[in-house]
Biotite code that builds the C-alpha atoms (Angstrom):
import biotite.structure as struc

atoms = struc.array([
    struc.Atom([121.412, 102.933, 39.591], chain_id="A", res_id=1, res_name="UNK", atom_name="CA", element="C"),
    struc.Atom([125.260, 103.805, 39.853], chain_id="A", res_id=2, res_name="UNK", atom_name="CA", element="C"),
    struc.Atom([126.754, 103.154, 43.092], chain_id="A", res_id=3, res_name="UNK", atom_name="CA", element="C"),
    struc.Atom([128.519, 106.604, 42.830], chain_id="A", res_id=4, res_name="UNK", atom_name="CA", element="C"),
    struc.Atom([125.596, 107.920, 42.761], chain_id="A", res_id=5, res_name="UNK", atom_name="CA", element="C"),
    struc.Atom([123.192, 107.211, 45.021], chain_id="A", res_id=6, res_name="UNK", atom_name="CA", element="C"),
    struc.Atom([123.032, 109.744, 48.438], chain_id="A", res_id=7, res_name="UNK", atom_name="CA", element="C"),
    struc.Atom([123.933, 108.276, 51.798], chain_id="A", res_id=8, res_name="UNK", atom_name="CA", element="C"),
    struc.Atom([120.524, 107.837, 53.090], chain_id="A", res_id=9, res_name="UNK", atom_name="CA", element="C"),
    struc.Atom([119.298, 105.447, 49.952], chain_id="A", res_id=10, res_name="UNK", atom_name="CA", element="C"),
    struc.Atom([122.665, 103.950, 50.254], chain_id="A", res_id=11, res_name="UNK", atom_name="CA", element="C"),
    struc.Atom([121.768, 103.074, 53.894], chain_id="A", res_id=12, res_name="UNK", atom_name="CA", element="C"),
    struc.Atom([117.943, 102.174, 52.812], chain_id="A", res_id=13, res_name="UNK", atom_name="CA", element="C"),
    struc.Atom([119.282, 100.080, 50.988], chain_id="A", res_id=14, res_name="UNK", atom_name="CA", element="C"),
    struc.Atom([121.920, 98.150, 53.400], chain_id="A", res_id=15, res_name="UNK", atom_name="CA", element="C"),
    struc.Atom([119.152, 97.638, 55.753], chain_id="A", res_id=16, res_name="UNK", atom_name="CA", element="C"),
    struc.Atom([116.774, 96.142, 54.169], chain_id="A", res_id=17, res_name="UNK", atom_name="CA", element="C"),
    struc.Atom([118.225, 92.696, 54.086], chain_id="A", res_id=18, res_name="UNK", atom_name="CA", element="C"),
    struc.Atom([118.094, 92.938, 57.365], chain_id="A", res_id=19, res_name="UNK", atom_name="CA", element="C"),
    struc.Atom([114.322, 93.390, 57.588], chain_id="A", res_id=20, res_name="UNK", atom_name="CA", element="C"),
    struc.Atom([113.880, 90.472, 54.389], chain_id="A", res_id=21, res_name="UNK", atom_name="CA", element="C"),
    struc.Atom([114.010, 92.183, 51.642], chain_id="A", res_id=22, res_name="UNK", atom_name="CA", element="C"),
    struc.Atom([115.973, 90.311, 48.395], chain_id="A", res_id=23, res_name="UNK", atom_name="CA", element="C"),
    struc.Atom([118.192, 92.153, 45.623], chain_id="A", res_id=24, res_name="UNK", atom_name="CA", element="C"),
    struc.Atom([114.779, 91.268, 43.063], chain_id="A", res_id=25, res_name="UNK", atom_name="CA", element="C"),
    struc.Atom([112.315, 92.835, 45.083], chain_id="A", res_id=26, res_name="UNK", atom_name="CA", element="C"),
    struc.Atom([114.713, 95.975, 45.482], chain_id="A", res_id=27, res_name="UNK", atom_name="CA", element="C"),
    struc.Atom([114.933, 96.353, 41.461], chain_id="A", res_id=28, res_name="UNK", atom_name="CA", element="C"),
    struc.Atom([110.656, 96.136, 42.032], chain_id="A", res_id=29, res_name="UNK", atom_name="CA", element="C"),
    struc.Atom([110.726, 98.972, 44.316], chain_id="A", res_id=30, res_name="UNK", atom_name="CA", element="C"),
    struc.Atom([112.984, 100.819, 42.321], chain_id="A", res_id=31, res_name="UNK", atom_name="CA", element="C"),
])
């Protein structure tokens, strides 16, 4: 997914959800 792209709300998803454990592999999973 392009960075440019990507609307502020998945953009914050996805800046969170280190926080809660989540690693850049399981991201690409869910996405």
């Amino acid at each position: 997914m392009d960075a440019n792209h990507v609307n502020p709300f998945i953009e914050a998803f996805f800046n969170v959800m280190p926080q809660i454990g989540f690693t850049n592999i399981e991201k690409r999973e869910l996405f």
